[in-house]
TIGU-501376 format. One record per residue (C-alpha): residue number from 1; residue in one letter; y, x, z. Coordinates in steps of 0.001 Angstrom, whole numbers, plus 500000, padded with zeros to 6 digits. Layout:
<r><resi>NUM</resi><resn>A</resn><y>Y</y><x>X</x><z>Z</z></r>
...
This chain:
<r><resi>1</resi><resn>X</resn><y>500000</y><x>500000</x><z>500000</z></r>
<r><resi>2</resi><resn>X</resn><y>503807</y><x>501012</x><z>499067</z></r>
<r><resi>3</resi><resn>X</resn><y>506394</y><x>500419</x><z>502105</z></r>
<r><resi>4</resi><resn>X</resn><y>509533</y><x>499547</x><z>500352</z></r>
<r><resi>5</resi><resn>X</resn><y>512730</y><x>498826</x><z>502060</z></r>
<r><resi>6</resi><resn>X</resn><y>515139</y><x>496612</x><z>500219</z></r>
<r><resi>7</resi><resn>X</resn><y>518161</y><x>494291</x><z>500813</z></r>
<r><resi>8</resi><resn>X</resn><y>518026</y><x>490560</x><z>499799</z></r>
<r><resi>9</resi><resn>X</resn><y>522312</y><x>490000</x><z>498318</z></r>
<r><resi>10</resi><resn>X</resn><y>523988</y><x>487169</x><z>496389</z></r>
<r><resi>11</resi><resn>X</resn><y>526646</y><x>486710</x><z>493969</z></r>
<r><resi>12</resi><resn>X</resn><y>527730</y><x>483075</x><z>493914</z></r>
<r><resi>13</resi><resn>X</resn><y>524097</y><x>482255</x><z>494493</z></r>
<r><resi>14</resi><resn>X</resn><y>522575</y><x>484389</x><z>491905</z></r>
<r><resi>15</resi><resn>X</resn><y>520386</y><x>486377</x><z>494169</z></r>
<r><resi>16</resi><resn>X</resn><y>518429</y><x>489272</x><z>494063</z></r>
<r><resi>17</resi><resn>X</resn><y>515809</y><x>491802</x><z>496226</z></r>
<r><resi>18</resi><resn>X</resn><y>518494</y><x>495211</x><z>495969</z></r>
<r><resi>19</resi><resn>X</resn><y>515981</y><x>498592</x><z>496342</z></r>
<r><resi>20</resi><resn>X</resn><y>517889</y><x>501763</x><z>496994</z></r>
<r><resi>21</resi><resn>X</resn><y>516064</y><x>504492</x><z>494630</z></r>
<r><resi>22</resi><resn>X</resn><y>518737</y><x>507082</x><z>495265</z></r>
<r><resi>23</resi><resn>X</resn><y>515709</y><x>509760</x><z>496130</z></r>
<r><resi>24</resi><resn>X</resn><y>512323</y><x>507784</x><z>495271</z></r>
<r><resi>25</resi><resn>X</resn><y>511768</y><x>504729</x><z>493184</z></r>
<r><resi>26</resi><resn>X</resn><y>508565</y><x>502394</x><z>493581</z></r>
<r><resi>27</resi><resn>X</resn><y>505710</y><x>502416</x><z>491016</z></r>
<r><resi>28</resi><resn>X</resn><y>504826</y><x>499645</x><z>488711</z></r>
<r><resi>29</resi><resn>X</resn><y>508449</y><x>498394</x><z>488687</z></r>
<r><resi>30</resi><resn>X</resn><y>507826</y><x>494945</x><z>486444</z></r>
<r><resi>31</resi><resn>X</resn><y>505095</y><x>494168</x><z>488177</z></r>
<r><resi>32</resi><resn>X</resn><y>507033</y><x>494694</x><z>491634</z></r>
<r><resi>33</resi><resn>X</resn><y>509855</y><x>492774</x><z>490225</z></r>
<r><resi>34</resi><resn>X</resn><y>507365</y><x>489316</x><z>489269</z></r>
<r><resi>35</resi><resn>X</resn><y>505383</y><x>489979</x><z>493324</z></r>
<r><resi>36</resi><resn>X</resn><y>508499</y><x>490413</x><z>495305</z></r>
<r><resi>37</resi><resn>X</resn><y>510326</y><x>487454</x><z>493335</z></r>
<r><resi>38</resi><resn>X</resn><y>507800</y><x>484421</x><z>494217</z></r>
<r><resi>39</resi><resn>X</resn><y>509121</y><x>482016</x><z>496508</z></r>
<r><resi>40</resi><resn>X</resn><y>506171</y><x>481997</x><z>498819</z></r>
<r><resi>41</resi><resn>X</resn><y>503639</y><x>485078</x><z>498418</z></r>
<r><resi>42</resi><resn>X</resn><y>506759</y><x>487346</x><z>498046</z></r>
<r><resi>43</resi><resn>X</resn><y>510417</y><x>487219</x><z>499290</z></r>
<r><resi>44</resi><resn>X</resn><y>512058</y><x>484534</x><z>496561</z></r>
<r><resi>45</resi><resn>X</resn><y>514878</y><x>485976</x><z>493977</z></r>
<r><resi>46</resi><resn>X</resn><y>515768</y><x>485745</x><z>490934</z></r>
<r><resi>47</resi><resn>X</resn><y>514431</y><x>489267</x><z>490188</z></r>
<r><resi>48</resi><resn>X</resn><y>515110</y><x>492480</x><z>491663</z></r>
<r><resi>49</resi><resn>X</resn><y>517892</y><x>495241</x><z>490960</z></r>
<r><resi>50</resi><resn>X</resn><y>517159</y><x>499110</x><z>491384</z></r>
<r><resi>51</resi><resn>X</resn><y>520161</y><x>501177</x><z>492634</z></r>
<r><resi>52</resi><resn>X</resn><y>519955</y><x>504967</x><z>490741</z></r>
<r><resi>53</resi><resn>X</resn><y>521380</y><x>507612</x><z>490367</z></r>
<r><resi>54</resi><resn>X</resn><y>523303</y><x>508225</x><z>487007</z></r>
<r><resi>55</resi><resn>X</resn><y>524560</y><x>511575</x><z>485416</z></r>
<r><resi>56</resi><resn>X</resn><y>527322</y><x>509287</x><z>483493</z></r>
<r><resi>57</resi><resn>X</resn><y>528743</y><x>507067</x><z>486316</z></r>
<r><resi>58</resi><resn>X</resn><y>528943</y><x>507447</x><z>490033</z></r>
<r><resi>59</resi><resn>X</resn><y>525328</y><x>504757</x><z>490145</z></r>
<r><resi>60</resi><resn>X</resn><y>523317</y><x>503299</x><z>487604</z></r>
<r><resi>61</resi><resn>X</resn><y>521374</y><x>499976</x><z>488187</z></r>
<r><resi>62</resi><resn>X</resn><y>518414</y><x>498570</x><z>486161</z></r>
<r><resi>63</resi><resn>X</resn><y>517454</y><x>494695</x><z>486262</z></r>
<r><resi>64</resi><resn>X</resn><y>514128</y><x>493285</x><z>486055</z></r>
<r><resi>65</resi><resn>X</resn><y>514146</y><x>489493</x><z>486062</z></r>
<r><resi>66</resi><resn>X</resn><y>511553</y><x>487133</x><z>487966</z></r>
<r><resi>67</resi><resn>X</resn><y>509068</y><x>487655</x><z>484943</z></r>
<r><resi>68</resi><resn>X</resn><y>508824</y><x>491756</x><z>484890</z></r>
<r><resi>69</resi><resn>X</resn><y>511343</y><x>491892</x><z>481654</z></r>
<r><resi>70</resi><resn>X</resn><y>514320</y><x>494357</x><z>482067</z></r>
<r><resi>71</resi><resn>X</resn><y>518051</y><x>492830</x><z>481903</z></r>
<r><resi>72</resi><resn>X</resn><y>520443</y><x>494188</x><z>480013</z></r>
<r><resi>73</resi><resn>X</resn><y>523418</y><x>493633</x><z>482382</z></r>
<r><resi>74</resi><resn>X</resn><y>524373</y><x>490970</x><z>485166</z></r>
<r><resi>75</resi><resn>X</resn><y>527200</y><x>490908</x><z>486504</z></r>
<r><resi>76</resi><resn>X</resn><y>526631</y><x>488627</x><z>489909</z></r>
<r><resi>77</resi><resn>X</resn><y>524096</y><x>491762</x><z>490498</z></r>
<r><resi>78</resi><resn>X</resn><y>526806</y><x>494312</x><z>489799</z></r>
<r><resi>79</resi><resn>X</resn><y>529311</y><x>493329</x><z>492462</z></r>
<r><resi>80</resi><resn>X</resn><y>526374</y><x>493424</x><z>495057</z></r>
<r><resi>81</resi><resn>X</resn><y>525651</y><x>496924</x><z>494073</z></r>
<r><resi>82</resi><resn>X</resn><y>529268</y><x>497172</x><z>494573</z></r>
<r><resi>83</resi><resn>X</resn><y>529012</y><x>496039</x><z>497853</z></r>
<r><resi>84</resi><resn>X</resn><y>525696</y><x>497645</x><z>499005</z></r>
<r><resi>85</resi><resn>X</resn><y>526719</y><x>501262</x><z>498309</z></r>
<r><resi>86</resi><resn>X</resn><y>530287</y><x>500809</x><z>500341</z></r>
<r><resi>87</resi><resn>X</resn><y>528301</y><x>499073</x><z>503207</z></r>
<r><resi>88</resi><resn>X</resn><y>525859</y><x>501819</x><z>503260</z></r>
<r><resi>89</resi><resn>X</resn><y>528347</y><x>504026</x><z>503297</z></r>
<r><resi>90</resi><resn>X</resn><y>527400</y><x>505933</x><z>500089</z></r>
<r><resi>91</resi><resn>X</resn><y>530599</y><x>506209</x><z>498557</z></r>
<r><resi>92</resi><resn>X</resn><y>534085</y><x>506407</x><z>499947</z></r>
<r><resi>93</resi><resn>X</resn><y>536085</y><x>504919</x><z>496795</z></r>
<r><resi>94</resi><resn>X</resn><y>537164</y><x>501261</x><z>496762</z></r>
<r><resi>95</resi><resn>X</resn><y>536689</y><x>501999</x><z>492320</z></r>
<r><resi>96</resi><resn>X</resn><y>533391</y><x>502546</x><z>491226</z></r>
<r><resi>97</resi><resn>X</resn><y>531598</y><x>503294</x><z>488049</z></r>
<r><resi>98</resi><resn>X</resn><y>528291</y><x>501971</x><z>487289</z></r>
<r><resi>99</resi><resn>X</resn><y>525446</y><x>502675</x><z>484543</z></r>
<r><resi>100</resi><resn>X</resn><y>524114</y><x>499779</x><z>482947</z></r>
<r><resi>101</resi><resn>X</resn><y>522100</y><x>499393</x><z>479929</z></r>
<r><resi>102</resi><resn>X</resn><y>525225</y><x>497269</x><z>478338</z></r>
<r><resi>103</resi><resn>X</resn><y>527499</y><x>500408</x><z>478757</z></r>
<r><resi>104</resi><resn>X</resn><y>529459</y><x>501364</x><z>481864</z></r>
<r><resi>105</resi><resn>X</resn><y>531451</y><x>499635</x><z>484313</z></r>
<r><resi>106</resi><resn>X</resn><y>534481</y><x>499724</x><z>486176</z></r>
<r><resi>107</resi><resn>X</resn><y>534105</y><x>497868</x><z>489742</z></r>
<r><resi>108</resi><resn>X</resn><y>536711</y><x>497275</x><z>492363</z></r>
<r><resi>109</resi><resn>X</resn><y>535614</y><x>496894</x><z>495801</z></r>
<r><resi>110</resi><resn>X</resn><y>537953</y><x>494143</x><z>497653</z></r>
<r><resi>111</resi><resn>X</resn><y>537114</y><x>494491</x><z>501659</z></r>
<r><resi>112</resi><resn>X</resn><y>537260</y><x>491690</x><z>504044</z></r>
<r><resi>113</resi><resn>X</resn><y>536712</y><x>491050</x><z>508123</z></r>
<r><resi>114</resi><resn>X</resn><y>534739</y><x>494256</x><z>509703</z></r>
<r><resi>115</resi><resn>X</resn><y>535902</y><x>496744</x><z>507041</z></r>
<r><resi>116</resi><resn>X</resn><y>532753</y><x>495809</x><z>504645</z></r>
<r><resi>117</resi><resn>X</resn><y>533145</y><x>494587</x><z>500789</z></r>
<r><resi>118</resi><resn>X</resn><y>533940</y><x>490495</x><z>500476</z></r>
<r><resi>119</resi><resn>X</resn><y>534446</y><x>490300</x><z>496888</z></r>
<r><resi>120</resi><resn>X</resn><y>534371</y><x>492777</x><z>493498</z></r>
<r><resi>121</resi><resn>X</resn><y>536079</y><x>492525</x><z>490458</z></r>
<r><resi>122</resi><resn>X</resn><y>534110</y><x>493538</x><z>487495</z></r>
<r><resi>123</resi><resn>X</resn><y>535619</y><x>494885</x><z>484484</z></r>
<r><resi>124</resi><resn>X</resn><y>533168</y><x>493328</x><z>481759</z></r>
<r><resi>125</resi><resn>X</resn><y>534163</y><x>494846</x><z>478501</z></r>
<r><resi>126</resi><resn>X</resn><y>534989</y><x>493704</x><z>475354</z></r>
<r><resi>127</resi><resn>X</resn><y>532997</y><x>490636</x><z>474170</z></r>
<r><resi>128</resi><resn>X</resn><y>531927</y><x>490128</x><z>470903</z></r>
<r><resi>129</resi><resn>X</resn><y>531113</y><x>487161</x><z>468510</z></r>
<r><resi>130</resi><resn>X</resn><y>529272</y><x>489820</x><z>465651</z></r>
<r><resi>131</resi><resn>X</resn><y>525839</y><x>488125</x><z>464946</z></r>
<r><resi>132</resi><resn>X</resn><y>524668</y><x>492031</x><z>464415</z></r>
<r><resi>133</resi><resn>X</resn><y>526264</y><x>492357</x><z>468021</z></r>
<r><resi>134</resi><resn>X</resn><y>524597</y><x>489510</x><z>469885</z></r>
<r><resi>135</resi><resn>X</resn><y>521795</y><x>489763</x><z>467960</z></r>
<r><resi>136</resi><resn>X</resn><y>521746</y><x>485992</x><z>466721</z></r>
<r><resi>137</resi><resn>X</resn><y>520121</y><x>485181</x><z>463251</z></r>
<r><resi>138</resi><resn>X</resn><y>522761</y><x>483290</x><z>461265</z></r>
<r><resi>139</resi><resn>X</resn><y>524075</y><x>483298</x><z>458120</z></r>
<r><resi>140</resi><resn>X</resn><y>527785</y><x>483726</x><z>459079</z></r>
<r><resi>141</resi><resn>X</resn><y>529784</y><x>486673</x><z>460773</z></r>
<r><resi>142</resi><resn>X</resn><y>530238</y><x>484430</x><z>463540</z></r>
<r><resi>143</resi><resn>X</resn><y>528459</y><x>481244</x><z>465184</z></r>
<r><resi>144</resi><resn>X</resn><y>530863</y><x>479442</x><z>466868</z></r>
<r><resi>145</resi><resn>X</resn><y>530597</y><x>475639</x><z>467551</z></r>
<r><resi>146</resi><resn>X</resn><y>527323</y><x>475623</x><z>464941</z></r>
<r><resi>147</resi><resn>X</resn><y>525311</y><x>472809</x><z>465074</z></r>
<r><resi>148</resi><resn>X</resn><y>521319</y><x>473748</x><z>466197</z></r>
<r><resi>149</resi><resn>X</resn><y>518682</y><x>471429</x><z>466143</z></r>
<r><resi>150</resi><resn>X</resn><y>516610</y><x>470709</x><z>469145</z></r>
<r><resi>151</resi><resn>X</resn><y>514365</y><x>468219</x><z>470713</z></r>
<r><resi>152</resi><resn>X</resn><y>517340</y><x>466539</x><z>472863</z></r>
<r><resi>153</resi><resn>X</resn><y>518928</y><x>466218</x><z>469081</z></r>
<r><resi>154</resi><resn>X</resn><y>521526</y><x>468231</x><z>467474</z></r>
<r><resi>155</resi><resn>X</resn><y>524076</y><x>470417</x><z>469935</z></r>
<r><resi>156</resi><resn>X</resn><y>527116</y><x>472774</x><z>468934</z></r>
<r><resi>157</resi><resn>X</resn><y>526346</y><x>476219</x><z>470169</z></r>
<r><resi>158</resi><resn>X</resn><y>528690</y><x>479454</x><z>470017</z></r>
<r><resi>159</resi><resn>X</resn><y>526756</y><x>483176</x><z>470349</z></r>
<r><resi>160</resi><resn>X</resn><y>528765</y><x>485820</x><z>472663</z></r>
<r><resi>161</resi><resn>X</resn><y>527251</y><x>489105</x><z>473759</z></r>
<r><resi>162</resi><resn>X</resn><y>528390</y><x>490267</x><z>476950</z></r>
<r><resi>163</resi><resn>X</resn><y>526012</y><x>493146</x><z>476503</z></r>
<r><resi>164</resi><resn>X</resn><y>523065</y><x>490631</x><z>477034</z></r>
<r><resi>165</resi><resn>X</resn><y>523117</y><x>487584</x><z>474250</z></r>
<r><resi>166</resi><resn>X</resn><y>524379</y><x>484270</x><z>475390</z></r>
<r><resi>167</resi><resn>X</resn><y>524333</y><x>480740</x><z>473500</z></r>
<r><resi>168</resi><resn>X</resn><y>527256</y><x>478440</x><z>474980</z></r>
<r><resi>169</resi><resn>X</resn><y>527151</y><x>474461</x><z>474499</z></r>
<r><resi>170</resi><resn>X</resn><y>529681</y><x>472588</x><z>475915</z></r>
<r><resi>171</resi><resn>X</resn><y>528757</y><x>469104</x><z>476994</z></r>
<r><resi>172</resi><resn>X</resn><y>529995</y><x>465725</x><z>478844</z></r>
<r><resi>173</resi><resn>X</resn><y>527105</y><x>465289</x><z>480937</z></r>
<r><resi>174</resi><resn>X</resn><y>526035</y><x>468398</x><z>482199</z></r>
<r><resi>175</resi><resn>X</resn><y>524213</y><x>466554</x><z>485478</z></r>
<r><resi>176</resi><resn>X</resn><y>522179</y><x>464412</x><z>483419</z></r>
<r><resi>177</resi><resn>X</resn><y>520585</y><x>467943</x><z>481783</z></r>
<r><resi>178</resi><resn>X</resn><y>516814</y><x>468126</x><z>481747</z></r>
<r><resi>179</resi><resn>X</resn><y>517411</y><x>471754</x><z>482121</z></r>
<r><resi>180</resi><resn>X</resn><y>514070</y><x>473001</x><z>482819</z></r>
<r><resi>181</resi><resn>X</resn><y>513295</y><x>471635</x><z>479259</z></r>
<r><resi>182</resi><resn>X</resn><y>515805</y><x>472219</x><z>476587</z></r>
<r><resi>183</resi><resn>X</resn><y>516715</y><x>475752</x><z>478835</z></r>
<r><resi>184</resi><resn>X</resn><y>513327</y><x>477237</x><z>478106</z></r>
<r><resi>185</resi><resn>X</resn><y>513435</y><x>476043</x><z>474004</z></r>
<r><resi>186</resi><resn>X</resn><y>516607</y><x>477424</x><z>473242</z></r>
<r><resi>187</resi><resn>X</resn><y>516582</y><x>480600</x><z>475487</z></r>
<r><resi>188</resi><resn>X</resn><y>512927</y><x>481147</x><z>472773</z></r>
<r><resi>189</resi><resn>X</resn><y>514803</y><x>479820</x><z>470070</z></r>
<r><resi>190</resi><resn>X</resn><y>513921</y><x>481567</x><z>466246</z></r>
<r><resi>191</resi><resn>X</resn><y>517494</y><x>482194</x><z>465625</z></r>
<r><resi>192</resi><resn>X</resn><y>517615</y><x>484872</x><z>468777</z></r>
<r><resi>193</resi><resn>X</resn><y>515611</y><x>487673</x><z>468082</z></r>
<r><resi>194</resi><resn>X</resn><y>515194</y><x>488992</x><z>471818</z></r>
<r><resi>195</resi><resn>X</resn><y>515918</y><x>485504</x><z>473421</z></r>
<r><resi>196</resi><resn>X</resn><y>518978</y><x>484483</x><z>474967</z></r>
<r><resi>197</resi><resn>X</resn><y>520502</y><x>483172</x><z>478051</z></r>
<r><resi>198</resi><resn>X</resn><y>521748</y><x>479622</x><z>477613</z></r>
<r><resi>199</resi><resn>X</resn><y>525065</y><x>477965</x><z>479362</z></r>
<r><resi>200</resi><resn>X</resn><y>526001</y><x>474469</x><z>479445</z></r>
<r><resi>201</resi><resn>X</resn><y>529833</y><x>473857</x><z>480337</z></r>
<r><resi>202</resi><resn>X</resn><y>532298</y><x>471020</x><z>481144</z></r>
<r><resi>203</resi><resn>X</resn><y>535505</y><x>471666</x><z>480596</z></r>
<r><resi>204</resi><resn>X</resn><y>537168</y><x>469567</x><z>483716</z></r>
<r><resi>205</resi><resn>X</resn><y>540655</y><x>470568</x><z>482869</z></r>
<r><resi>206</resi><resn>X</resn><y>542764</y><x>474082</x><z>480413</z></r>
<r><resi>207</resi><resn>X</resn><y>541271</y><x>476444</x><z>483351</z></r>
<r><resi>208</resi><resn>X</resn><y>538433</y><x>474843</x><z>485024</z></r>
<r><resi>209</resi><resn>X</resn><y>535036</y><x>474491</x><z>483723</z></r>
<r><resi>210</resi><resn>X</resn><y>532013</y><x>473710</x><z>485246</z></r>
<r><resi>211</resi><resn>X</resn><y>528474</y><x>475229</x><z>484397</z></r>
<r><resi>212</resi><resn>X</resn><y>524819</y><x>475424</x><z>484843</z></r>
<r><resi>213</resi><resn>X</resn><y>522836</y><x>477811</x><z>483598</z></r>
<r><resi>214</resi><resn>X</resn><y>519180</y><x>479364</x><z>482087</z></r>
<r><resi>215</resi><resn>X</resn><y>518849</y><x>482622</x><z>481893</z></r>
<r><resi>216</resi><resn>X</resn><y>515843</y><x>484305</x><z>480081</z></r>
<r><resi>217</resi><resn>X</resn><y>513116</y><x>485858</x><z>482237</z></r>
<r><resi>218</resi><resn>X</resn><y>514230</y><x>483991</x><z>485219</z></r>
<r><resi>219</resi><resn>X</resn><y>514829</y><x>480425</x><z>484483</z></r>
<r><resi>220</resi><resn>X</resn><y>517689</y><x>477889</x><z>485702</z></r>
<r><resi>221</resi><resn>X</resn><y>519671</y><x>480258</x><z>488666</z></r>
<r><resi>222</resi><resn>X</resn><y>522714</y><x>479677</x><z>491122</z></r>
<r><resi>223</resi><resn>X</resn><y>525073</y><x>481463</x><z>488831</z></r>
<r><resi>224</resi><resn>X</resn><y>525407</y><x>483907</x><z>486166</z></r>
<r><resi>225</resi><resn>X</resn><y>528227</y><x>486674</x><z>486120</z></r>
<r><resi>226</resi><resn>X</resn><y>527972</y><x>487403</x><z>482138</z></r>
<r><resi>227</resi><resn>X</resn><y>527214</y><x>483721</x><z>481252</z></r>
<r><resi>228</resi><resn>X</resn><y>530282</y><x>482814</x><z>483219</z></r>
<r><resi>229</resi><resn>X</resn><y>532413</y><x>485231</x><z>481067</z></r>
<r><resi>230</resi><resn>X</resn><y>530618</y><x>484048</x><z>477951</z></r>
<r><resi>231</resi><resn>X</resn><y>531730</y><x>480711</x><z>478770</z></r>
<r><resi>232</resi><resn>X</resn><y>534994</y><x>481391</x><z>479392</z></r>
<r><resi>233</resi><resn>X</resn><y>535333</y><x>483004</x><z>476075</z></r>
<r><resi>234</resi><resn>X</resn><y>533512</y><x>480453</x><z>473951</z></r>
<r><resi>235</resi><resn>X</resn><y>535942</y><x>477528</x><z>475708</z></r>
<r><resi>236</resi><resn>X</resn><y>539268</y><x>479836</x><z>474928</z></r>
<r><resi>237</resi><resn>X</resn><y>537883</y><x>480469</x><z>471130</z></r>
<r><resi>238</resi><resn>X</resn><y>537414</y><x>477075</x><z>470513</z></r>
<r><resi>239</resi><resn>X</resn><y>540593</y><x>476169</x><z>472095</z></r>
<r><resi>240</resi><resn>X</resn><y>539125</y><x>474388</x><z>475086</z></r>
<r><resi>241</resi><resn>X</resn><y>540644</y><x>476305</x><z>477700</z></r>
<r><resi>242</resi><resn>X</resn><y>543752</y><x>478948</x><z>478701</z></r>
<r><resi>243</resi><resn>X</resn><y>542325</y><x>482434</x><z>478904</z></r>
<r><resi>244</resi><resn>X</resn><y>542430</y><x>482125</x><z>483123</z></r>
<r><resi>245</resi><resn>X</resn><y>539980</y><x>480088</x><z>484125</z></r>
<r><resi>246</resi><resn>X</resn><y>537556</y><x>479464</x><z>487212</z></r>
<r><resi>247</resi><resn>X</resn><y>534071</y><x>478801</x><z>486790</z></r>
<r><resi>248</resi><resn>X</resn><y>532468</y><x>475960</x><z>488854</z></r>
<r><resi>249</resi><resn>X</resn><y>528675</y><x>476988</x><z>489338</z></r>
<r><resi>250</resi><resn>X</resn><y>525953</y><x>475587</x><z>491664</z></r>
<r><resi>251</resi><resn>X</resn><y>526244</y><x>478460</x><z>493754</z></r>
<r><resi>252</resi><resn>X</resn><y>529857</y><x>479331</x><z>493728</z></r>
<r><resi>253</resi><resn>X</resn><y>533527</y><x>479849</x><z>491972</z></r>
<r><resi>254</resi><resn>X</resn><y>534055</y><x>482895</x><z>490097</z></r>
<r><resi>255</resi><resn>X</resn><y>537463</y><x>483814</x><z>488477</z></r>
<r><resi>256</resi><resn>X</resn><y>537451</y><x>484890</x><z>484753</z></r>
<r><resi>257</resi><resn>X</resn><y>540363</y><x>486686</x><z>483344</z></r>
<r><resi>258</resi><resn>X</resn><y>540875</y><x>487346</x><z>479631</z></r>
<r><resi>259</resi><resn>X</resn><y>543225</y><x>490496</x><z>479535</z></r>
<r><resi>260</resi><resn>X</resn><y>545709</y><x>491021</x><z>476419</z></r>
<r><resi>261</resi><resn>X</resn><y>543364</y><x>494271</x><z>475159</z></r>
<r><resi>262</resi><resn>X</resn><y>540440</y><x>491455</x><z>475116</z></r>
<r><resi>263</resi><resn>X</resn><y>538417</y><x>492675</x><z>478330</z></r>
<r><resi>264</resi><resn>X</resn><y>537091</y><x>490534</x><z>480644</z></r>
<r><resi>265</resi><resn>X</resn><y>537762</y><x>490651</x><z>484293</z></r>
<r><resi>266</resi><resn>X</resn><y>535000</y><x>488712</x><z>486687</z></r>
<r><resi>267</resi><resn>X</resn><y>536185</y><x>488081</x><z>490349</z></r>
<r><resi>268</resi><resn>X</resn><y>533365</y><x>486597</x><z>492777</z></r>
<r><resi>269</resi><resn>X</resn><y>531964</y><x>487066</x><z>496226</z></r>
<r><resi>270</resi><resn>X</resn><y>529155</y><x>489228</x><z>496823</z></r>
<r><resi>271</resi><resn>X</resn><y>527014</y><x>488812</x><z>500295</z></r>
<r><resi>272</resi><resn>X</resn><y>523828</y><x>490144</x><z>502249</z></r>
<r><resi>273</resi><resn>X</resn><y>521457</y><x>487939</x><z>503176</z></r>
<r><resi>274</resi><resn>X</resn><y>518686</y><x>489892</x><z>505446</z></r>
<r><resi>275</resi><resn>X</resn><y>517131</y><x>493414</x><z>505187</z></r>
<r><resi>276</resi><resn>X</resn><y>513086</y><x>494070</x><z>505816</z></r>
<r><resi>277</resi><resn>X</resn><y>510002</y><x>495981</x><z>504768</z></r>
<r><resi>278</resi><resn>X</resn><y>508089</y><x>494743</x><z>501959</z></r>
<r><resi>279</resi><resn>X</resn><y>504439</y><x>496138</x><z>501142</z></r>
<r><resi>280</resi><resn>X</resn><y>503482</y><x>495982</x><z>497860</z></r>
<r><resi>281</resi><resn>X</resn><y>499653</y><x>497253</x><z>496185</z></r>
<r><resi>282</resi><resn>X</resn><y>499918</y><x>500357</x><z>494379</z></r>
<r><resi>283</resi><resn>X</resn><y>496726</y><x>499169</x><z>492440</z></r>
């Protein structure tokens, strides 16, 4: 058996088992990442995030979702590394840089009550609407608002990479979703060649939107950093909303902020839940 200590953190509900590989990382890593995830033989997440270090950034990270498959970037789970490495004290700067496989970024550590991290701000990037970029198969540059064809009937859909591929539909009735359903078709759609995380959005009022989400590998979860800045570009494209908005999701607000050079700036809570041993077969 393999005695691994780890850290159980949210972001806006979007929660994760955090594993501090700093001098040793665990064996069989996607299997790991489907054990420790179950609800009731393991400790319940949404998948679990490896802290690393990185020769290009002050940490690196690495996702693997509740199914084993590596994530390209989330960035609930990037604010709680954020967070974990100032509360354990292994680094002394409120601005971070952090390895992902969507590129690097730029974190700012806000601190609350007892000196430890409340909140980050993420600096997302650059989104982009490229089909070659997402990768979506279409016959356009772009697919924004494009009607796909589904069991539920036809839906508008707009493709955003946020260094992971996202398909946005924005909806009237996004309580009366049978999300569990139409979720898991479109996130294995044909027209996304590595599948996709799927948002549904209600735009409430010009900077207000509410969402739920599916996110490939894992399912419906409390919130999604990159899906919530995917949304908030797809609603300011189309001319739904201003490019300020706050995202309602079922586990939280976060604060998207479209900057005049085009990046995206994500502002959301990030919070421990409980610490522990977990021992996991090496065989």
């Amino acid at each position: 058996m393999e005695e691994i200590l780890f850290t159980k953190m949210h972001g806006t509900g979007n929660d994760y088992v955090y594993i501090n590989c700093l001098d040793v990382t665990p064996s069989r890593i996607p299997q790991l990442a489907i054990d420790m995830s179950r609800p009731h033989t393991g400790i319940g997440a949404d998948g679990i995030i490896l802290i690393l270090p990185s020769d290009k950034a002050d940490f690196k990270m690495r996702i693997f979702n509740a199914d084993g498959s590596e994530a390209l970037m989330c960035g609930n789970g990037s604010r709680c590394v954020g967070k974990y490495v100032w509360d354990h004290r292994l680094t002394e700067s409120s601005d971070i840089t952090l390895e992902t496989l969507s590129g690097i970024k730029r974190l700012h550590l806000h601190t609350g009550a007892g000196g430890t991290v409340s909140s980050v701000t993420v600096d997302m990037g650059t989104p982009s609407t490229l089909c070659r970029d997402i990768p979506v198969n279409h016959k356009g540059q772009n697919m924004i608002d494009c009607p796909v064809q589904t069991s539920s009937g036809e839906m508008r859909l707009t493709a955003i990479s946020m260094g992971n591929p996202h398909g946005v539909i924005f909806t009237e009735c996004i309580d009366s979703l049978n999300l569990p359903s139409i979720g898991r078709e479109l996130e294995t759609h044909p027209m996304w060649p590595d599948r996709a995380n799927i948002e549904f959005a209600q735009v409430i009022s010009p900077n207000e939107i509410i969402m739920r989400v599916w996110e490939r590998g894992s399912g419906e979860t409390m919130a999604c950093g990159t899906g919530a800045c995917a949304t908030a570009v797809a609603a300011a494209i189309t001319g739904r909303c201003g490019r300020d908005v706050t995202v309602h999701l079922r586990g939280g607000d976060l604060q998207i902020t479209h900057a005049p050079d085009g990046r995206i700036l994500m502002t959301g809570e990030a919070a421990t839940v409980f610490e522990g041993r977990y021992f996991h077969k090496t065989k």
